[in-house]
C-alpha positions as CSV (number, residue, x, y, z in Angstrom):
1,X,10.0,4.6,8.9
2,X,9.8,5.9,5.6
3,X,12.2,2.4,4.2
4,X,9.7,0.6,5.9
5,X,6.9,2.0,4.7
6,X,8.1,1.7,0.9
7,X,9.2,-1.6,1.8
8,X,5.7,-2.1,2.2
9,X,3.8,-0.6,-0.5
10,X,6.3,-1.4,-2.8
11,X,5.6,-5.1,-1.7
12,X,2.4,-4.9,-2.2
13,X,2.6,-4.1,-5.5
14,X,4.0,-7.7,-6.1
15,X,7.8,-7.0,-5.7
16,X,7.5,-9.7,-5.5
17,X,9.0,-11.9,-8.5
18,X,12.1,-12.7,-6.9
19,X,10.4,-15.3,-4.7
20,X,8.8,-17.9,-7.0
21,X,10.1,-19.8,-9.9
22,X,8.2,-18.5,-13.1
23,X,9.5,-21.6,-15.0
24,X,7.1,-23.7,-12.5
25,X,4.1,-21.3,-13.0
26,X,4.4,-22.4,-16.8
27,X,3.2,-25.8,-16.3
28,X,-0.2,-27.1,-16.9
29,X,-3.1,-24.9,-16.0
30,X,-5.0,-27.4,-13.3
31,X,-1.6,-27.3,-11.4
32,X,-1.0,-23.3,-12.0
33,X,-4.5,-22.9,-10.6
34,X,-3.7,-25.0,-7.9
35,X,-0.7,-23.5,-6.8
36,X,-1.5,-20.4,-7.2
37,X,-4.3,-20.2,-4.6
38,X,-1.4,-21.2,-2.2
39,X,-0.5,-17.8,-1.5
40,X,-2.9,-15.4,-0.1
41,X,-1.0,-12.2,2.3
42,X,-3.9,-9.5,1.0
43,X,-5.3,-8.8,-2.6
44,X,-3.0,-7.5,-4.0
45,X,-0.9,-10.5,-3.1
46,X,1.4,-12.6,-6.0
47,X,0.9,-16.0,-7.1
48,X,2.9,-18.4,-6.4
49,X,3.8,-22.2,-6.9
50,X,4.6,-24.6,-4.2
51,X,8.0,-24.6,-5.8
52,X,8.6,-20.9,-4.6
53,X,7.3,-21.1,-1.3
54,X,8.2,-24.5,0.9
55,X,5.7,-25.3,3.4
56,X,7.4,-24.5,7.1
57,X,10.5,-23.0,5.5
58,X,11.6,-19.3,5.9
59,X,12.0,-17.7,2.6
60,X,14.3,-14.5,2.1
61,X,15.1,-12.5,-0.8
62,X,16.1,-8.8,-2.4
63,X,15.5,-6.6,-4.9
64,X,17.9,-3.8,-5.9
65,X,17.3,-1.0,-8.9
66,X,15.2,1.8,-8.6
67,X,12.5,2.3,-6.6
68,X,10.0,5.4,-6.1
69,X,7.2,6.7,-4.0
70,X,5.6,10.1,-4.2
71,X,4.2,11.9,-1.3
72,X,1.2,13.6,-1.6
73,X,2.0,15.5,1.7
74,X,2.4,19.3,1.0
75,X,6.5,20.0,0.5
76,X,7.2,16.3,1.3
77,X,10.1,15.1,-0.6
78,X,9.4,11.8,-2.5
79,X,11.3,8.1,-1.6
80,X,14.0,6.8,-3.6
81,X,15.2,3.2,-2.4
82,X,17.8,0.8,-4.2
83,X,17.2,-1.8,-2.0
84,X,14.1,-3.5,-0.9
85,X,13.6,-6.8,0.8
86,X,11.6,-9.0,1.8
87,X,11.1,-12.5,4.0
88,X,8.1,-15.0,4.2
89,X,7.1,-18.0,6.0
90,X,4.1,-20.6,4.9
91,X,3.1,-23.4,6.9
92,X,-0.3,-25.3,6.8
93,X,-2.5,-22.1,7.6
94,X,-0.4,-19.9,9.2
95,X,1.4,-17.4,7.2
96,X,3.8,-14.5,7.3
97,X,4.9,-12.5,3.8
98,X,6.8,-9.2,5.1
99,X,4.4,-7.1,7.8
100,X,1.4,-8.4,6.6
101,X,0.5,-11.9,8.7
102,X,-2.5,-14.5,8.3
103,X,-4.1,-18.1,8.4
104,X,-6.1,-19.6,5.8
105,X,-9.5,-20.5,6.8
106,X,-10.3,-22.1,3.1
107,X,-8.8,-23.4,0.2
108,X,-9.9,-25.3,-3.2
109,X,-9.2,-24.9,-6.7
110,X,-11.5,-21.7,-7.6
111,X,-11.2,-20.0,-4.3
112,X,-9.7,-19.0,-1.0
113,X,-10.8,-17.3,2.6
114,X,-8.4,-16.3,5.0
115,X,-7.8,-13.9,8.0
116,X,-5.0,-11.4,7.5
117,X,-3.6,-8.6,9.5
118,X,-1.5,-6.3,7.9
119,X,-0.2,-2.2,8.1
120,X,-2.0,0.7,7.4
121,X,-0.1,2.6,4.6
122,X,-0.9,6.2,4.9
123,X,1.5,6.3,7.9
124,X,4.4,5.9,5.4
125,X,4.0,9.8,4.0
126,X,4.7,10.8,7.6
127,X,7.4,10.7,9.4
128,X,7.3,13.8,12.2
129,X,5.6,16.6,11.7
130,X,9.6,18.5,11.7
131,X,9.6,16.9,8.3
132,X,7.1,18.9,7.1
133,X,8.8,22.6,8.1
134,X,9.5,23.4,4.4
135,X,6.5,22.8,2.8
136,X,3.9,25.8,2.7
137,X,0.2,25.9,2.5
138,X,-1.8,29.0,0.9
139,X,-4.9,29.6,2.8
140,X,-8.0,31.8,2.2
141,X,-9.8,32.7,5.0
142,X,-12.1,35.3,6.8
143,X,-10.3,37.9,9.5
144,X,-10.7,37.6,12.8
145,X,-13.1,41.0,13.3
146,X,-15.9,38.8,11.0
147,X,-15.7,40.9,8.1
148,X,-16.6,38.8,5.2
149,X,-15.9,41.1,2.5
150,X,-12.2,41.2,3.9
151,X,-10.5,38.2,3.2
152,X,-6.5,37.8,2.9
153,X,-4.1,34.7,1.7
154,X,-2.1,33.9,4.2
155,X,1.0,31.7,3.8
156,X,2.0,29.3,5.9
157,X,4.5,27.0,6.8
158,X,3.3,23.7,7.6
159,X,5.6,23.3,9.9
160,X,3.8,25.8,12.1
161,X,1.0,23.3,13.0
162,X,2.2,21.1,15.8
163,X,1.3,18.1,13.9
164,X,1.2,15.1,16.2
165,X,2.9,11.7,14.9
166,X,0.9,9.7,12.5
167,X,2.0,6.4,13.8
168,X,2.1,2.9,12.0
169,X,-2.1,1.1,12.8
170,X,-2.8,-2.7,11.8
171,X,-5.4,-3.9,10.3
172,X,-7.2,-7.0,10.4
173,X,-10.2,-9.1,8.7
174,X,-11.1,-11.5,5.9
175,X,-9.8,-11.7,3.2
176,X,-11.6,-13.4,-0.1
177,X,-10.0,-14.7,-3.1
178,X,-11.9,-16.3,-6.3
179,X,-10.6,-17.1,-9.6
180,X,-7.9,-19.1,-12.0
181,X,-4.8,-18.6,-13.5
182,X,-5.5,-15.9,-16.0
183,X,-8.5,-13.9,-14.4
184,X,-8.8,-13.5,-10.8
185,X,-11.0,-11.3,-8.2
186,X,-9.9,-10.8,-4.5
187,X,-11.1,-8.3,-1.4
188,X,-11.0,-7.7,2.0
189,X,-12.8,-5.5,5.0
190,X,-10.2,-4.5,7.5
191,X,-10.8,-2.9,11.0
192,X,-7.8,-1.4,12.6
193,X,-6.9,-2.9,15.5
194,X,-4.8,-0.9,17.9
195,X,-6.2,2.2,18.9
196,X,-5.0,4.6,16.5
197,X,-7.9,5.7,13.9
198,X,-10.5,3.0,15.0
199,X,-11.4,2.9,11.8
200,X,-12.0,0.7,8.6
201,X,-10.6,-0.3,5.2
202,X,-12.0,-2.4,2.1
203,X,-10.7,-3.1,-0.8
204,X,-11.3,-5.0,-4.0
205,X,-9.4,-5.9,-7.1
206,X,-9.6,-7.0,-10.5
207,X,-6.6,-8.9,-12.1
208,X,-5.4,-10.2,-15.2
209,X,-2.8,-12.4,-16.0
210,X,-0.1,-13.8,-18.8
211,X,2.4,-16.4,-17.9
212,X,5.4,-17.5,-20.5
213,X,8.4,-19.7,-20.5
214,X,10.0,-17.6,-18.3
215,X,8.1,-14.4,-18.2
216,X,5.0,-13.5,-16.5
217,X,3.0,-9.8,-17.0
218,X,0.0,-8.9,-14.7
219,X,-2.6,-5.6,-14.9
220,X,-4.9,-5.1,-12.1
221,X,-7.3,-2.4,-11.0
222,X,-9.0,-2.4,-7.8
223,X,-10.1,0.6,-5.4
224,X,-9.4,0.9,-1.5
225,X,-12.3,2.4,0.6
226,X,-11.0,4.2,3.7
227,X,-13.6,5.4,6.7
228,X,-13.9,8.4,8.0
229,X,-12.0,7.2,11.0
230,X,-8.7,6.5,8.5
231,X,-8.8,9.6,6.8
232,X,-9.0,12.4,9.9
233,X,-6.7,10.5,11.9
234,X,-4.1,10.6,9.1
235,X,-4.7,13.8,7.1
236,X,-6.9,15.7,9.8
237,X,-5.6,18.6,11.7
238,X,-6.9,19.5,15.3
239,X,-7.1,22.8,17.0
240,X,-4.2,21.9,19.3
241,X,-2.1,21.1,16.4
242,X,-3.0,24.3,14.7
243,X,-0.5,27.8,15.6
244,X,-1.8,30.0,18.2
245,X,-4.9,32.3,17.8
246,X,-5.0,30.2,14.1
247,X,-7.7,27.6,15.0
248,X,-10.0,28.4,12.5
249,X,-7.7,26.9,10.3
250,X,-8.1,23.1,12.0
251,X,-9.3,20.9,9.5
252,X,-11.6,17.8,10.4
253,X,-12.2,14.8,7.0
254,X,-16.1,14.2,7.4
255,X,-16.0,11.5,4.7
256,X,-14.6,8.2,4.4
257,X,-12.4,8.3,0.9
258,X,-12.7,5.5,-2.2
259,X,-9.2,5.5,-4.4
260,X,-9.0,3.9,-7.1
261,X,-5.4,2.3,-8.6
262,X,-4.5,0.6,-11.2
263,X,-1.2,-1.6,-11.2
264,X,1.2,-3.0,-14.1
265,X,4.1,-5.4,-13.4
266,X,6.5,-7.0,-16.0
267,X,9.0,-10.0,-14.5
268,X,11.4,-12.0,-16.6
269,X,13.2,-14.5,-14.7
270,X,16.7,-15.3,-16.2
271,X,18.1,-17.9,-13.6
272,X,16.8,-19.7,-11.0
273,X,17.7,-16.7,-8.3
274,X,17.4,-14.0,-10.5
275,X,14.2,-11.5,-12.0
276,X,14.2,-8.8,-13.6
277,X,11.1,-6.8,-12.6
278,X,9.0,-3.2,-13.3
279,X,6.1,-2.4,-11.3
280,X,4.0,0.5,-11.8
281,X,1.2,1.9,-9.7
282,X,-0.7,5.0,-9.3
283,X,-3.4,5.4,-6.7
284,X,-5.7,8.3,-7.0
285,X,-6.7,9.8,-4.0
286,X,-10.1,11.0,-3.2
287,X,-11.5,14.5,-2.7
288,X,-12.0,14.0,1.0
289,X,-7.8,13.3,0.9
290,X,-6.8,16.2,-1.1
291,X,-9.3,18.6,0.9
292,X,-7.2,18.6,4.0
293,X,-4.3,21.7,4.2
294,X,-1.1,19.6,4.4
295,X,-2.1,17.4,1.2
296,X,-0.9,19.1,-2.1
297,X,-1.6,16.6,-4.9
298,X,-4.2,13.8,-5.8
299,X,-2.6,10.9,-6.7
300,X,0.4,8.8,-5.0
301,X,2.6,6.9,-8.0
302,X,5.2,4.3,-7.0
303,X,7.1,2.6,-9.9
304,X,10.4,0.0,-9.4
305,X,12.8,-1.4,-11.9
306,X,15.7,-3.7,-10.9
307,X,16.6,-7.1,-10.2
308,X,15.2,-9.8,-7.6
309,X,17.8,-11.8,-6.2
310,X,16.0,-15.2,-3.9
311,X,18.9,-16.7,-1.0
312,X,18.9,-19.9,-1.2
């Protein structure tokens, strides 16, 4: 679950050079612009020429160098993966780019709409709550007799809570893009959709940008709102998941969250199947994240640097 979920993020961080001929994307700007808006899995989704992506065709390709994702889960090692792929399919509407599917309601030159569905990606830091057995939690609290000038840290192992699995949600909504080849705006509103959190997502970004011969470089920052809903279900801890006679020490998220991120991606293509591509991100994660006992750090970073190989 935890190649998956990389797979994901690291995706969505627009992995994603592999897929599309740069060389095409350097024509004239009407036909960039126009191609461009082709290509719309969320908003954080690539670019892309109808050279890259043939309408009805399955598309497959890999990317293997180094690839990173911290955990911000207390004691939770971080993710190394050499290898990440990824498939696509794009018809008329109807489209498919990894996990994340949707159908395009709108198109013209300056903007798009669409309907996507795609995974929830906190689910990715857990895998079962056994995982977490080494990591440790300090904890100040009041004694049991109600003495509040007699407090004590106690530590404990995470592992003691009897943390139910976080499992995989989908989300779905609109999805709104607006802009040209250099600047570009995008955001969705996402309600989950099978009966995990029941809750809500949104999330808007701000991109930049600048397309060589061969070599493209884009900057965006953005900010993902998460309900209430997302953030309990994910990061909150029940009284039956807390240790016996310990469940004082349940913890429930009574806000929704708003992280920001910021994302920086380098590719140079140097043959028509090959890319060589960096992709930085760090999200920071809000107070009503970090608040919670099994979440040790504020910000998630995820970084790859390697080569995209597209199959023919």
């Amino acid at each position: 679950m935890r190649f998956i979920g990389l797979m994901l993020l690291v995706c969505s961080c627009s992995l994603q050079a592999h897929s599309f001929d740069l060389e095409s994307s350097s024509t004239s700007a009407s036909e960039s612009t126009s191609s461009q808006l082709s290509v719309h899995s969320s908003t954080q989704q690539e670019d892309c020429s109808p050279d890259c992506t043939e309408v009805g065709e399955w598309r497959f390709g890999i990317a293997f160098g180094a690839g990173h994702l911290s955990s911000p889960i207390a004691g939770e090692d971080d993710t190394w993966l050499p290898l990440i792929p990824r498939f696509s399919y794009y018809g008329e509407s109807f489209f498919v780019d990894n996990f994340t599917v949707g159908y395009n309601l709108v198109e013209t030159a300056s903007y798009s709409f669409d309907l996507i569905a795609e995974p929830n990606l906190d689910f990715l830091h857990f895998d079962t709550a056994s995982d977490l057995q080494k990591a440790f939690v300090t904890v100040s609290i009041s004694p049991m007799d109600g003495d509040p000038n007699n407090t004590e840290d106690l530590t404990l192992e995470v592992g003691d809570y009897d943390l139910s699995d976080r499992k995989v949600s989908y989300l779905a909504g609109p999805s709104f893009r607006f802009g040209g080849e250099i600047f570009s705006v995008s955001a969705n509103y996402k309600k989950e959709v099978l009966g995990e959190s029941n809750g809500r997502e949104a999330e808007v970004e701000f991109s930049y940008q600048k397309i060589g011969e061969n070599w493209r470089f884009r900057a965006a920052v953005g900010a993902v709102w998460k309900s209430q809903e997302v953030v309990d279900y994910y990061y909150g801890i029940s009284e039956s998941e807390t240790p016996a006679f310990f469940e004082h020490l349940a913890f429930t998220a009574t806000e929704s969250a708003l992280n920001p991120f910021v994302n920086l991606e380098l590719q140079v293509q140097y043959s028509h199947a090959y890319t060589f591509i960096i992709s930085l991100k760090r999200e920071l994660l809000d107070k009503s994240v970090t608040q919670s006992p099994i979440v040790d750090t504020d910000t998630v970073n995820s970084f790859f640097i390697g080569v995209g190989y597209e199959f023919d």
